[in-house]
C-alpha atoms as a printed R data frame, in Angstrom:
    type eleno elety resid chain resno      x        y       z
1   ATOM     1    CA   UNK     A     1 48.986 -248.195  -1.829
2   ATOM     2    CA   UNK     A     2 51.348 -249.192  -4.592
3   ATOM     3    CA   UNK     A     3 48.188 -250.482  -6.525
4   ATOM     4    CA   UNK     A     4 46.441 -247.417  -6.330
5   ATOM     5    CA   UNK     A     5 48.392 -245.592  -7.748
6   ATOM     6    CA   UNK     A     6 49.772 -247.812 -10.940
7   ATOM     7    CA   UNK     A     7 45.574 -248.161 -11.945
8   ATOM     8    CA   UNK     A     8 45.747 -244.629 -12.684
9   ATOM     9    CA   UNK     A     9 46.624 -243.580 -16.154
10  ATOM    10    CA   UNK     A    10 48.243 -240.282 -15.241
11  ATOM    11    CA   UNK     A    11 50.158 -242.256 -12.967
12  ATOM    12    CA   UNK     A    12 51.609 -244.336 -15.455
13  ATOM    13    CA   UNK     A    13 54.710 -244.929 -17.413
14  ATOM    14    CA   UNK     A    14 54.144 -245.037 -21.225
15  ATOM    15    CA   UNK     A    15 57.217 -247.116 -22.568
16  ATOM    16    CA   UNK     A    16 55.964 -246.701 -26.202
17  ATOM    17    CA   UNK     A    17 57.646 -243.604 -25.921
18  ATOM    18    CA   UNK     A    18 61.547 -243.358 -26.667
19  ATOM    19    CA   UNK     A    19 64.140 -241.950 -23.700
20  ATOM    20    CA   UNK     A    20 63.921 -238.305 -24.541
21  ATOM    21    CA   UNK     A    21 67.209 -238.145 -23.076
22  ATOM    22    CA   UNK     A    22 68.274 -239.658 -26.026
23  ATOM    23    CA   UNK     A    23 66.810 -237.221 -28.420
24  ATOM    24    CA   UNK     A    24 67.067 -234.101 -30.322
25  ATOM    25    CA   UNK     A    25 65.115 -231.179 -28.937
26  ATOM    26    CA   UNK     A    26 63.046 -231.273 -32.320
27  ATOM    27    CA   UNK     A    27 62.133 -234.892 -31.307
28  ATOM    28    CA   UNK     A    28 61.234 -234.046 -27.946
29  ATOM    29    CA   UNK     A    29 58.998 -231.212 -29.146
30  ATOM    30    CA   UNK     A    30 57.229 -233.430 -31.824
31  ATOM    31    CA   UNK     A    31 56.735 -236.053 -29.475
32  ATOM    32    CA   UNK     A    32 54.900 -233.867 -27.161
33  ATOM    33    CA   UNK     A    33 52.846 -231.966 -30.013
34  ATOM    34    CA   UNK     A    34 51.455 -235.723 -31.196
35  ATOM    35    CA   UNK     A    35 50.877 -236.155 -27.144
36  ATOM    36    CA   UNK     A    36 48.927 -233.026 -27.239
37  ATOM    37    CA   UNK     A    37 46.999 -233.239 -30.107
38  ATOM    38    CA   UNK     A    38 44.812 -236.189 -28.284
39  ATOM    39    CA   UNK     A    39 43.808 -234.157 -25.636
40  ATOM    40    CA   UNK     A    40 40.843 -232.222 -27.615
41  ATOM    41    CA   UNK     A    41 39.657 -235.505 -28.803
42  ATOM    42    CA   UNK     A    42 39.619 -236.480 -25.081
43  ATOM    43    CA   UNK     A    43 37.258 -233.557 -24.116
44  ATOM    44    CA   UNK     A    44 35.470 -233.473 -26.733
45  ATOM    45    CA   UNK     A    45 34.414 -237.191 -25.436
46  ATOM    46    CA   UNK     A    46 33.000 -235.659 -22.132
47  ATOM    47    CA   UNK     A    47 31.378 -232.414 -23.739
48  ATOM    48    CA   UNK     A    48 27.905 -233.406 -23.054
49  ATOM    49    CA   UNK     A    49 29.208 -233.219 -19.047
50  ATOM    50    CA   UNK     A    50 30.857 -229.882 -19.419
51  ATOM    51    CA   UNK     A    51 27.334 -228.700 -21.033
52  ATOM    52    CA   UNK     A    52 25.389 -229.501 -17.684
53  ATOM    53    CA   UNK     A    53 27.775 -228.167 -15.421
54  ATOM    54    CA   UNK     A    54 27.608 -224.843 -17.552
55  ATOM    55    CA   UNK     A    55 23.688 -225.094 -17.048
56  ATOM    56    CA   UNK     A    56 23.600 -225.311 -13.930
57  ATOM    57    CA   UNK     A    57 26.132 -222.674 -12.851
58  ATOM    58    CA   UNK     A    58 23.984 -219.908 -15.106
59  ATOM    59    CA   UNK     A    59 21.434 -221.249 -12.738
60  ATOM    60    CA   UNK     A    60 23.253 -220.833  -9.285
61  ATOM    61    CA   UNK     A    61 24.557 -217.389 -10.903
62  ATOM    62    CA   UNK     A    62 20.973 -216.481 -11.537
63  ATOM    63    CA   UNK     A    63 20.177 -216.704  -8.084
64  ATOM    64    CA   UNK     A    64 23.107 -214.728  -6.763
65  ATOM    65    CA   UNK     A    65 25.402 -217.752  -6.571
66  ATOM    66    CA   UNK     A    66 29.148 -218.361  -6.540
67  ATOM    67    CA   UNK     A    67 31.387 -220.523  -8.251
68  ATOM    68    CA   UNK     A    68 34.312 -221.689  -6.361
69  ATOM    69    CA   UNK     A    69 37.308 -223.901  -8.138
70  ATOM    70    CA   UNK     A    70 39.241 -225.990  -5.706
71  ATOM    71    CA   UNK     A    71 42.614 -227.541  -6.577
72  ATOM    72    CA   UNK     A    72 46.117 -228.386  -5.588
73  ATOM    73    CA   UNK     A    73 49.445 -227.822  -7.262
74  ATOM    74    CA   UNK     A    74 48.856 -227.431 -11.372
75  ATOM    75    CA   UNK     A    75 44.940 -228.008 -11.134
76  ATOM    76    CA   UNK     A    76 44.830 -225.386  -7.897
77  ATOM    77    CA   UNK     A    77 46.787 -222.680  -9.894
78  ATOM    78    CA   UNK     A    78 45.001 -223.364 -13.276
79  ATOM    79    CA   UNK     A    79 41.742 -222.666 -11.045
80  ATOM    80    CA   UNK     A    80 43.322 -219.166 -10.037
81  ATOM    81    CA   UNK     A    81 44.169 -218.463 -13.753
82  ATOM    82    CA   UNK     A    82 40.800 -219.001 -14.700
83  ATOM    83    CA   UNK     A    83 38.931 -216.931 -11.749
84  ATOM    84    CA   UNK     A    84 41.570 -213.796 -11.881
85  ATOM    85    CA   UNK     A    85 40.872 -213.411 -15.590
86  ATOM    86    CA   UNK     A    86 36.622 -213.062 -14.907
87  ATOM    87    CA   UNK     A    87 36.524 -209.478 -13.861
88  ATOM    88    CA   UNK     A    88 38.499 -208.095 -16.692
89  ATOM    89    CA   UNK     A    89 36.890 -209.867 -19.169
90  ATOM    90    CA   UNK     A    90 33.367 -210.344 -17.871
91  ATOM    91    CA   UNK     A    91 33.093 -207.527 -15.487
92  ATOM    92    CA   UNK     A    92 32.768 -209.720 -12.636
93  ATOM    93    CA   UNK     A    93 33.177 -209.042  -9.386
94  ATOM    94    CA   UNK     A    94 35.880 -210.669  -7.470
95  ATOM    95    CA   UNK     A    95 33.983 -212.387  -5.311
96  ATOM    96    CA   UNK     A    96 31.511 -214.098  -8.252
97  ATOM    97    CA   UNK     A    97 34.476 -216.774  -8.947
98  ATOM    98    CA   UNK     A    98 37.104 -217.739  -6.725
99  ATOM    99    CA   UNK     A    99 39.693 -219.637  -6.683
100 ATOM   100    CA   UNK     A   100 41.040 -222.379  -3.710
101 ATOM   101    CA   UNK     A   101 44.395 -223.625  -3.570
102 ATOM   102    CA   UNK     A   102 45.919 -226.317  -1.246
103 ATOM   103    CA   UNK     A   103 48.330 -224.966   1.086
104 ATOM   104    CA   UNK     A   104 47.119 -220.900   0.475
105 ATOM   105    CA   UNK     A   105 48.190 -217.863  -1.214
106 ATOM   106    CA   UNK     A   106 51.735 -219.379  -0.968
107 ATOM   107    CA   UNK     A   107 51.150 -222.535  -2.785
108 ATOM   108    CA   UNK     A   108 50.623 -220.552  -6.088
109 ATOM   109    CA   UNK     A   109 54.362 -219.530  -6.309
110 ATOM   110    CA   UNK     A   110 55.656 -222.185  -4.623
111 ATOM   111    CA   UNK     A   111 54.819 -225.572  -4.677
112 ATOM   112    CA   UNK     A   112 53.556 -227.071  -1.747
113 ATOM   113    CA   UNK     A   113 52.875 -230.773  -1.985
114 ATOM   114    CA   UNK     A   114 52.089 -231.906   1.069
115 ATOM   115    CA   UNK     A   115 49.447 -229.388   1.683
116 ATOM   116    CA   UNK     A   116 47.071 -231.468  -0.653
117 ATOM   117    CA   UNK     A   117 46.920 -234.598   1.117
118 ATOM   118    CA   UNK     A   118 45.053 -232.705   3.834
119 ATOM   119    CA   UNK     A   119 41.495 -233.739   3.468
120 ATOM   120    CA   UNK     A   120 39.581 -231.808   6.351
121 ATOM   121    CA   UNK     A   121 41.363 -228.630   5.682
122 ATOM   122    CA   UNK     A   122 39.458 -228.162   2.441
123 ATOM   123    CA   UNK     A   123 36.661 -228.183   4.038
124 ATOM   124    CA   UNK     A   124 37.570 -224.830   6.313
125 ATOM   125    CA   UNK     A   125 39.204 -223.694   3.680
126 ATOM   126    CA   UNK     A   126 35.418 -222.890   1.763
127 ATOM   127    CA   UNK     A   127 33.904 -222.787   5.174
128 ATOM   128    CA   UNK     A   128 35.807 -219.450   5.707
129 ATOM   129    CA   UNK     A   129 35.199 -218.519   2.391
130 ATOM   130    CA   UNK     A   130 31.564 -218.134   3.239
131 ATOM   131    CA   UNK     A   131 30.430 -221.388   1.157
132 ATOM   132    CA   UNK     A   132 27.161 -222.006   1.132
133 ATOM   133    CA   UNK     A   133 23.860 -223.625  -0.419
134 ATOM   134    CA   UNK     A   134 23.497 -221.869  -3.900
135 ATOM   135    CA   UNK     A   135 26.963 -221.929  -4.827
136 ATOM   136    CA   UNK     A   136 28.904 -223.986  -6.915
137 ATOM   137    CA   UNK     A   137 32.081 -225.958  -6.145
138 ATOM   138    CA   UNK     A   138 34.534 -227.286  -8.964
139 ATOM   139    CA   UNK     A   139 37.164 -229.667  -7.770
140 ATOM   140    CA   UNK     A   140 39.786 -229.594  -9.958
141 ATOM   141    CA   UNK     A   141 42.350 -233.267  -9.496
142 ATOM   142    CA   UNK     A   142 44.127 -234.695 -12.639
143 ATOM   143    CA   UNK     A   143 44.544 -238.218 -10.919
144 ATOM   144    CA   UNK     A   144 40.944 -237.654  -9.459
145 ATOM   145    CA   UNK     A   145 41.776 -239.137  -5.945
146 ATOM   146    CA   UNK     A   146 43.548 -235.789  -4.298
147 ATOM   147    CA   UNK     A   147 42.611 -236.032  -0.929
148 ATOM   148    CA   UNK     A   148 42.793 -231.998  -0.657
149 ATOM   149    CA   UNK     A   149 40.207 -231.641  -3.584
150 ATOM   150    CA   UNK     A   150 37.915 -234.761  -2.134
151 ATOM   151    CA   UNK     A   151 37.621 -233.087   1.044
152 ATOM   152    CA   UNK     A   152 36.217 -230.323  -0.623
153 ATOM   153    CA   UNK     A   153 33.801 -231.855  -2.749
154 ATOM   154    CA   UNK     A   154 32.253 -233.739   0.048
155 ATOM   155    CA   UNK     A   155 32.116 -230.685   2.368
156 ATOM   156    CA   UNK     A   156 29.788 -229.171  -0.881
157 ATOM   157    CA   UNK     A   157 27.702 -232.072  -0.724
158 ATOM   158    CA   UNK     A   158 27.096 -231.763   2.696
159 ATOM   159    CA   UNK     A   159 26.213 -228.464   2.993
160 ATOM   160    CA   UNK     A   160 23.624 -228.622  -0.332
161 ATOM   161    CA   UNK     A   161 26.677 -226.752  -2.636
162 ATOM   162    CA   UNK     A   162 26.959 -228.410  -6.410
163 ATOM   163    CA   UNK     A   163 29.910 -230.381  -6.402
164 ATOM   164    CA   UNK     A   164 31.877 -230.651 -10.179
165 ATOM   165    CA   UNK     A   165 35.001 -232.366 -10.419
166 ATOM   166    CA   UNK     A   166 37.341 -232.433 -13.218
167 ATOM   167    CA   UNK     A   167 39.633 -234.882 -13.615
168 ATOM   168    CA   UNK     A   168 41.297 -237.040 -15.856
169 ATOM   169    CA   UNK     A   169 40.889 -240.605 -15.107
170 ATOM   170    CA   UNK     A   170 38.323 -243.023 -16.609
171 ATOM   171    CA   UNK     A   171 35.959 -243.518 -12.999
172 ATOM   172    CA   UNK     A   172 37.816 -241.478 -10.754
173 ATOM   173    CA   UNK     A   173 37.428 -241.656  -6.617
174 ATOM   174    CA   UNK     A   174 36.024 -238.258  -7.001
175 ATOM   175    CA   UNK     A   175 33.020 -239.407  -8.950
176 ATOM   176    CA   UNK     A   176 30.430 -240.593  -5.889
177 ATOM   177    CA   UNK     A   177 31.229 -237.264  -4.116
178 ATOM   178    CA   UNK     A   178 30.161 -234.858  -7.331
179 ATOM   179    CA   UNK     A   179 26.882 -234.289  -8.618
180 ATOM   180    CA   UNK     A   180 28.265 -234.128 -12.169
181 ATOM   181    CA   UNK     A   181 31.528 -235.546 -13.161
182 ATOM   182    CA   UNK     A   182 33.854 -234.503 -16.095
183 ATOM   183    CA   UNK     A   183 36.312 -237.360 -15.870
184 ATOM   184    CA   UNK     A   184 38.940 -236.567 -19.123
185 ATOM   185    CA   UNK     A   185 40.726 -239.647 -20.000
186 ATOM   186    CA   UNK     A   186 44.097 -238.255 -21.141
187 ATOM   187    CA   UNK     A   187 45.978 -241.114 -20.687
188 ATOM   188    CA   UNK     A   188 49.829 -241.355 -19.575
189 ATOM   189    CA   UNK     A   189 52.133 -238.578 -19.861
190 ATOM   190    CA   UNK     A   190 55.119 -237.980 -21.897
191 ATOM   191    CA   UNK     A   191 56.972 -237.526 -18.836
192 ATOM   192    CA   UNK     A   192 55.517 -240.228 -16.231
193 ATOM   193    CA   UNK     A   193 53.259 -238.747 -13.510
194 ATOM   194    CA   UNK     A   194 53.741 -235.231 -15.347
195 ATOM   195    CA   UNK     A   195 50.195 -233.523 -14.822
196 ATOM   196    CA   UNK     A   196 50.699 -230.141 -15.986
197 ATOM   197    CA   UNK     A   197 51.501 -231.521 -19.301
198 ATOM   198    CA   UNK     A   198 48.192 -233.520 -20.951
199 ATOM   199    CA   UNK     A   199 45.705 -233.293 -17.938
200 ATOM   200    CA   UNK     A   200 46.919 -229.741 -17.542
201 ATOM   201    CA   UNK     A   201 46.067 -228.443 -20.718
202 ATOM   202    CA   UNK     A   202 43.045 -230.696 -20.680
203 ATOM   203    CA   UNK     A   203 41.966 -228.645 -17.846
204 ATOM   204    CA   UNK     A   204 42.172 -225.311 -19.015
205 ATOM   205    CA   UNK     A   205 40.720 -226.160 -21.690
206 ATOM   206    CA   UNK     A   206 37.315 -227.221 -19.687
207 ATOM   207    CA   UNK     A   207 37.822 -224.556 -17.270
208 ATOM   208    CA   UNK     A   208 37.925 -222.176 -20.315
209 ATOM   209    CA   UNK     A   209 34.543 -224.017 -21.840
210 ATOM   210    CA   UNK     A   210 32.568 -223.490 -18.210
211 ATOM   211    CA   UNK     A   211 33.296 -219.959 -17.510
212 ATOM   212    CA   UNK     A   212 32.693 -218.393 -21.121
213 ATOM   213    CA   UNK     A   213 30.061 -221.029 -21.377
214 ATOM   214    CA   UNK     A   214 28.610 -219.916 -18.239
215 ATOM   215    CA   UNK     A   215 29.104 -215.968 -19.059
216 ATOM   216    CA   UNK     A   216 27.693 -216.213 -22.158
217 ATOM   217    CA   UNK     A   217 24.452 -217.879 -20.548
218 ATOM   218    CA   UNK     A   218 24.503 -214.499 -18.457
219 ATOM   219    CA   UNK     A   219 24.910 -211.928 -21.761
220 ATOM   220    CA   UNK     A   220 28.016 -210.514 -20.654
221 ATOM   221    CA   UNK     A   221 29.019 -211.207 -24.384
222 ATOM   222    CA   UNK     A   222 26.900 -210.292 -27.803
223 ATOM   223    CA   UNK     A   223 27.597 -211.799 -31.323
224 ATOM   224    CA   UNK     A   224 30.833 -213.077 -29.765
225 ATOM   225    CA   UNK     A   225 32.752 -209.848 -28.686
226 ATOM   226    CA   UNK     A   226 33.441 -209.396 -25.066
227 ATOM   227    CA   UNK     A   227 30.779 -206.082 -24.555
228 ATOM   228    CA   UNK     A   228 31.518 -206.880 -20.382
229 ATOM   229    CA   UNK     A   229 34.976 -206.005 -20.698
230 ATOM   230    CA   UNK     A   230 36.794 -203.440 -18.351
231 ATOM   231    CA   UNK     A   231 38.782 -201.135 -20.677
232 ATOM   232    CA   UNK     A   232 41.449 -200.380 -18.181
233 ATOM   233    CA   UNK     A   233 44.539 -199.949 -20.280
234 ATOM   234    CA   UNK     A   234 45.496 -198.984 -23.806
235 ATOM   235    CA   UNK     A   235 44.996 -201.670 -25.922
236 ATOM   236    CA   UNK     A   236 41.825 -202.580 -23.844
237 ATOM   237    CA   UNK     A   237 40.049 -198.948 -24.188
238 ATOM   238    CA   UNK     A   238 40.907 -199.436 -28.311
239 ATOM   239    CA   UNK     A   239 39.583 -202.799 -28.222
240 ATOM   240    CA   UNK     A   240 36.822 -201.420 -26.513
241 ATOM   241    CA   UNK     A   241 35.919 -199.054 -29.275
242 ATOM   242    CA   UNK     A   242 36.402 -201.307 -32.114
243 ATOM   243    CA   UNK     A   243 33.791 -203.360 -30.122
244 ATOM   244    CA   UNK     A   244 31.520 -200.746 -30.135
245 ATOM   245    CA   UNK     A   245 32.113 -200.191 -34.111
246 ATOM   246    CA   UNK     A   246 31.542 -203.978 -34.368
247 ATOM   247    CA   UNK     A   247 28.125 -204.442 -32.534
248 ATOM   248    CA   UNK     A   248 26.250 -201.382 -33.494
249 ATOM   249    CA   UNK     A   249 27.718 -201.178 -37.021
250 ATOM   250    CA   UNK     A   250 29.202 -197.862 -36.459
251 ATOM   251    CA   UNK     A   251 32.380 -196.145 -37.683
252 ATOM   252    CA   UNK     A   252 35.375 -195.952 -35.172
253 ATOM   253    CA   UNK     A   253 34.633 -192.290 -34.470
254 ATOM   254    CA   UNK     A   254 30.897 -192.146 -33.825
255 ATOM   255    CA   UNK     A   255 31.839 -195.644 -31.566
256 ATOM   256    CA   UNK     A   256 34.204 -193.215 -29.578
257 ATOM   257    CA   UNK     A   257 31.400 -190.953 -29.510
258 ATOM   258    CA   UNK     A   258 28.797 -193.169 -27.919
259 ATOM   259    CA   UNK     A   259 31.592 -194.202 -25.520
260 ATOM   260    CA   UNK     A   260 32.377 -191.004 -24.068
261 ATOM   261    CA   UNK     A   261 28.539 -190.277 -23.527
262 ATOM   262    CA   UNK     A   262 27.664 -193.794 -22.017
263 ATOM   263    CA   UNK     A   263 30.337 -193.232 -19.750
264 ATOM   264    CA   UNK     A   264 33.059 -195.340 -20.843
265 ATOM   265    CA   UNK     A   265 30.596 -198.362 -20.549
266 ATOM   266    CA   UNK     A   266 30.822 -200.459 -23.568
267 ATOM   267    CA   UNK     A   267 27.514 -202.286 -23.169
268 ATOM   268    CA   UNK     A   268 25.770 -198.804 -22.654
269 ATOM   269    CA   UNK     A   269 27.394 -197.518 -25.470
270 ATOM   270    CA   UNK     A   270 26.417 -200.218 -27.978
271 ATOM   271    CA   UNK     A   271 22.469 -200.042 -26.142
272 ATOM   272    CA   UNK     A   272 22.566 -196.427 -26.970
273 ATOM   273    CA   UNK     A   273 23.359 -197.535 -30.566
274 ATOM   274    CA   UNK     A   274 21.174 -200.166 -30.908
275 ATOM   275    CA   UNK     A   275 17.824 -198.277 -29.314
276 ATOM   276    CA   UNK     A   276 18.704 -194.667 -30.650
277 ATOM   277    CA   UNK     A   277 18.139 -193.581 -27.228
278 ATOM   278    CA   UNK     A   278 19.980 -191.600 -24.361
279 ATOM   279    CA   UNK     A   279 22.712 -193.344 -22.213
280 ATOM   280    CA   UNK     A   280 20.221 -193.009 -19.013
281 ATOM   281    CA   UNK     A   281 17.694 -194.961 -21.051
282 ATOM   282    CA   UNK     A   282 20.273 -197.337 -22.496
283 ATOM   283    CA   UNK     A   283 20.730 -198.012 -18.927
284 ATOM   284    CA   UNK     A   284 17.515 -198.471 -17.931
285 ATOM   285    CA   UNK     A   285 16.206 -200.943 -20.647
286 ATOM   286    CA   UNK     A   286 19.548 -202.953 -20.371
287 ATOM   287    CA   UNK     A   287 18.378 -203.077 -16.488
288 ATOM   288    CA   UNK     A   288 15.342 -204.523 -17.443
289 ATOM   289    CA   UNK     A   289 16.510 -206.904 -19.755
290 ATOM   290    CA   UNK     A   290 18.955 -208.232 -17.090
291 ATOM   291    CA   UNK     A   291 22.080 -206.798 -18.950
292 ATOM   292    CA   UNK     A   292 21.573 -209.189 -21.455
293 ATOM   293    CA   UNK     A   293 21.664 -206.876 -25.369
294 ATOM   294    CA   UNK     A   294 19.903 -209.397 -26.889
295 ATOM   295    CA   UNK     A   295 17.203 -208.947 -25.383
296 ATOM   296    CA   UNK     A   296 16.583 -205.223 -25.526
């Protein structure tokens, strides 16, 4: 057991690194900036992977698919942070990405360890989810050997779900049990066994990559600016108009225009733009262009 654990990088202890109890906070700090500044480096190693899984989830969303991330402790609640910010940037609904944690709702404010060495409950977890063939899976482990997260992956496989895992160990156990595997070599931590530090930020940052990746391969954005967005609070609803301005190269009032008659519907309002047309027709040629302004 011992030796399965000490062969895994973000298991072990990197003496080249001085006792921070010894140092200044500044020292601390710089330390872990140099730490951090190898982690890009590290993903961009293992783009090509992050590349296919985006293909393939535009495919499964295509057909009406779901993606679900799976994870325990940091990697389970960087998997929430990812899903709960789809619908208000995307206009997703809730249900399009989700978001599995070991150990439940509870886990995400409190940390549960224990919950993620339980291998078959992963598997009912996405079973009462309503998991199925067609939907995508991401199993989210930094050491890549989370029972939890394994379970889950091989529960996909055996029900005809894609199975992803990210993870951030060079050949990690999770690799025979995922159709495509991101495995991030981040190395040791600054703080020994420390996963939200390194492999956490290495995370987000894929997780980031495969669902704008993957929303982008839908059109839910055009020339870079979010035209999906729900403009549900001040600064959104401004941000919305200045969108508007931006896409159909329009001043800010005749964007606020085309807002109010599309409805409050940024997309519709920049179609209306674009075609010269009425907001009913806006809606009906972005319908046939599957919501996608590029293609109007």
């Amino acid at each position: 057991m011992d030796q399965e654990w000490t062969s895994l990088q973000t298991e072990s202890w990197n003496q080249t690194i001085p006792d921070l109890g010894t140092l200044t906070s500044l020292e601390i700090v710089r330390i872990m900036n140099a730490a951090d500044a190898t982690v890009a480096p590290a993903v961009e190693a293992v783009l090509p992977e992050i590349a296919q899984a985006i293909d393939v989830t535009v495919e499964r969303f295509r057909e009406g698919g779901r993606l679900f991330y799976v994870g325990a402790g940091t990697s389970g609640r960087l998997g929430i942070l990812d899903a709960a910010e789809c619908p208000p940037t995307f206009n997703t609904p809730p249900e399009m990405v989700q978001a599995v944690i070991a150990g439940g709702t509870e886990a995400i404010f409190r940390a549960r360890e224990g919950a993620e060495d339980n291998r078959v409950q992963a598997g009912a977890d996405l079973e009462a989810l309503g998991v199925e063939a067609g939907d995508v899976v991401v199993g989210i482990s930094a050491s890549g050997s989370t029972p939890y997260v394994m379970g889950a992956l091989q529960w996909a496989k055996a029900h005809g779900v894609l199975a992803i895992s990210v993870s951030c160990n060079p050949n990690p156990d999770v690799a025979p049990m995922s159709d495509i595997t991101i495995a991030i070599n981040t190395g040791p931590e600054v703080l020994m066994g420390s996963t939200r530090l390194k492999a956490g930020t290495a995370q987000k940052m894929v997780l980031n990559m495969l669902s704008t990746g993957s929303m982008v391969g839908l059109g839910k954005t055009y020339r870079n600016l979010m035209v999906d967005m729900r403009p549900t609070n001040r600064k959104l609803k401004a941000r919305s108009v200045r969108i508007v301005a931006l896409a159909a190269d329009v001043g800010l009032d005749q964007a606020r225009q085309l807002l109010e008659a599309g409805g409050g519907d940024t997309k519709v309002a920049i179609a209306m733009a674009l075609l010269g047309t009425t907001a009913q027709e806006a809606r009906a040629r972005l319908k046939s262009s599957g919501g996608q302004l590029g293609r109007l």
